[in-house]
Backbone as a ProteinNet text record, in pm:
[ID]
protein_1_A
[PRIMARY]
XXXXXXXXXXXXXXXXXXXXXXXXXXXXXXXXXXXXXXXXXXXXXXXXXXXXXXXXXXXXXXX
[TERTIARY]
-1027.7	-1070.2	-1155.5	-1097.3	-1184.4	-1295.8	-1295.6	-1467.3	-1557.6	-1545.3	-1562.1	-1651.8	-1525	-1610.6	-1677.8	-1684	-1768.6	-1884.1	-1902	-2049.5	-2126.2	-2070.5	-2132.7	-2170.5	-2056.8	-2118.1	-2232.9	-2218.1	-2293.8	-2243.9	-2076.5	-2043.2	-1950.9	-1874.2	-1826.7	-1711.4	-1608.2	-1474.2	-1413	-1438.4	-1326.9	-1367.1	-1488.6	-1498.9	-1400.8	-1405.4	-1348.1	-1210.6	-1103.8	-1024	-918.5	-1047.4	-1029.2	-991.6	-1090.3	-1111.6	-936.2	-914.1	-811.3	-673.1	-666.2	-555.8	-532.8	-623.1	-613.1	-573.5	-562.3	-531.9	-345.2	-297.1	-145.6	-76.5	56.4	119.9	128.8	138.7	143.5	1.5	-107.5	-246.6	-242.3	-132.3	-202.4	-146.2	-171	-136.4	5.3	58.5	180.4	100.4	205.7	243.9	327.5	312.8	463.3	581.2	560.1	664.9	759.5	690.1	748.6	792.8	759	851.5	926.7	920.3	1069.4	1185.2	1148.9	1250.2	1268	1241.2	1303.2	1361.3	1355	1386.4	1509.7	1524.3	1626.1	1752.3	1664.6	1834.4	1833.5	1775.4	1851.7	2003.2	1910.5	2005.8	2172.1	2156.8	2235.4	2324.5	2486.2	2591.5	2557	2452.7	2426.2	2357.6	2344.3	2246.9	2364.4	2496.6	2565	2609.9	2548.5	2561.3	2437.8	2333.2	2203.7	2178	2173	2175.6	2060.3	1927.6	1881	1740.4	1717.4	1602.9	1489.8	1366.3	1235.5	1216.5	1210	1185.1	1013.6	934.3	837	835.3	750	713.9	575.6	519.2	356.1	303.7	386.1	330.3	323.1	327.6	342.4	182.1	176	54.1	78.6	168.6	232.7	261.9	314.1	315.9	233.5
1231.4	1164.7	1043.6	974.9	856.5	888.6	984.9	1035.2	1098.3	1127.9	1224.4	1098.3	1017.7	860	824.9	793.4	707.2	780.8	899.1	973.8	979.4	968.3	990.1	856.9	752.1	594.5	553.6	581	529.3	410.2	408.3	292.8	359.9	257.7	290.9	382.5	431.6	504.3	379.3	246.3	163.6	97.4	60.9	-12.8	65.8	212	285.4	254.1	263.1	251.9	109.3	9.1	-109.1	-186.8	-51.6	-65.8	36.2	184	262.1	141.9	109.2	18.5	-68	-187.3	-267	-291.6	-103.3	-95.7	-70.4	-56.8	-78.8	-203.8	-163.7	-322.3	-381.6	-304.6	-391.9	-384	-359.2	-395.6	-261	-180.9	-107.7	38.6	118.6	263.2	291.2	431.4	454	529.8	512.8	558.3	669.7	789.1	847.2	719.2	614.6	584.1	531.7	523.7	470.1	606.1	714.6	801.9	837.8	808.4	863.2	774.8	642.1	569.4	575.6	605.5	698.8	803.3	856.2	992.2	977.1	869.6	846.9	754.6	718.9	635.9	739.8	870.7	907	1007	991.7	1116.5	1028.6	876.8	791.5	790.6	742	700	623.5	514.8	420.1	518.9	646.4	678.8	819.5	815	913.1	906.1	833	855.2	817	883.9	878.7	1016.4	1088.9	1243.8	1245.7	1372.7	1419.7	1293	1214.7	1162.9	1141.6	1114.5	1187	1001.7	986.7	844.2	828.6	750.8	794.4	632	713.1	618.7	597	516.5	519	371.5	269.9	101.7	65.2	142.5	69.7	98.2	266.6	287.5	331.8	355.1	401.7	314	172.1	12.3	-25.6
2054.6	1933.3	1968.6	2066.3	2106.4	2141.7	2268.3	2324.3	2199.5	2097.8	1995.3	1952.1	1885.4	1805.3	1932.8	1967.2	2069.9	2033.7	2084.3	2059.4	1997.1	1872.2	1749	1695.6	1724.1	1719.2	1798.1	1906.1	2014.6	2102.6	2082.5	2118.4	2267.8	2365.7	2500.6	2446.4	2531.9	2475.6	2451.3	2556	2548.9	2422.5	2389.1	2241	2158.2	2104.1	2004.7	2052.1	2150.8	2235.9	2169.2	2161.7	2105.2	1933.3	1892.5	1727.5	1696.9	1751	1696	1773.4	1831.9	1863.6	1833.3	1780.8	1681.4	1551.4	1535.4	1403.5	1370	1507.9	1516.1	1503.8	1490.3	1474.8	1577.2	1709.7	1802	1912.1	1860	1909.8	2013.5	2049.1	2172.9	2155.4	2238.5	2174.5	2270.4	2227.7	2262.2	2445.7	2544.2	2643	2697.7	2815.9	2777.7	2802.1	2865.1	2923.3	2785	2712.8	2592.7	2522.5	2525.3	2465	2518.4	2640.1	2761.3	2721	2720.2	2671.5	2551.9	2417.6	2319.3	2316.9	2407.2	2460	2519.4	2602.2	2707.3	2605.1	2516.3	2405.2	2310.2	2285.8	2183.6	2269.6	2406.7	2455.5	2490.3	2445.6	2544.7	2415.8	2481.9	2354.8	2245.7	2308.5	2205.8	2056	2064.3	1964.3	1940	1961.7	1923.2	1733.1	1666.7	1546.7	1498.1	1528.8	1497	1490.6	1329.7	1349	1201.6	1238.1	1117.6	1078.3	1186.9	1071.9	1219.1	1132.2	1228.7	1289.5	1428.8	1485.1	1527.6	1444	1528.3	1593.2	1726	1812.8	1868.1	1759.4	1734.8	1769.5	1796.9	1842.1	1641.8	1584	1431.8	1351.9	1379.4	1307.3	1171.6	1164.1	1020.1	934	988.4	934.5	838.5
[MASK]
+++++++++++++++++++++++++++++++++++++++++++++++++++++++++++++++

């Protein structure tokens, strides 16, 4: 999606890179390492009564 905009803008990947991440709550985009560790507490006790609802893990683009 980024290389896509870029092209058609005429702008770098990292400009577009800059503009779609900015538009999160927390300025930067998601990582796997960050879904591993969602991944890794739902599988953990702490999340044994956490049943049936969708977690997303987007840095707060849905915000």
């Amino acid at each position: 999606i980024v290389r896509t905009k870029a092209a058609r803008l005429g702008k770098t990947t990292d400009e577009v890179y800059e503009e779609f991440a900015s538009q999160t709550a927390l300025g930067r985009f998601v990582e796997e390492e960050d879904i591993a560790a969602a991944i890794d507490f739902l599988l953990s006790e702490g999340a044994k009564n956490i049943t049936g609802h969708d977690i997303p893990v987007d840095a707060g683009w849905d915000v």
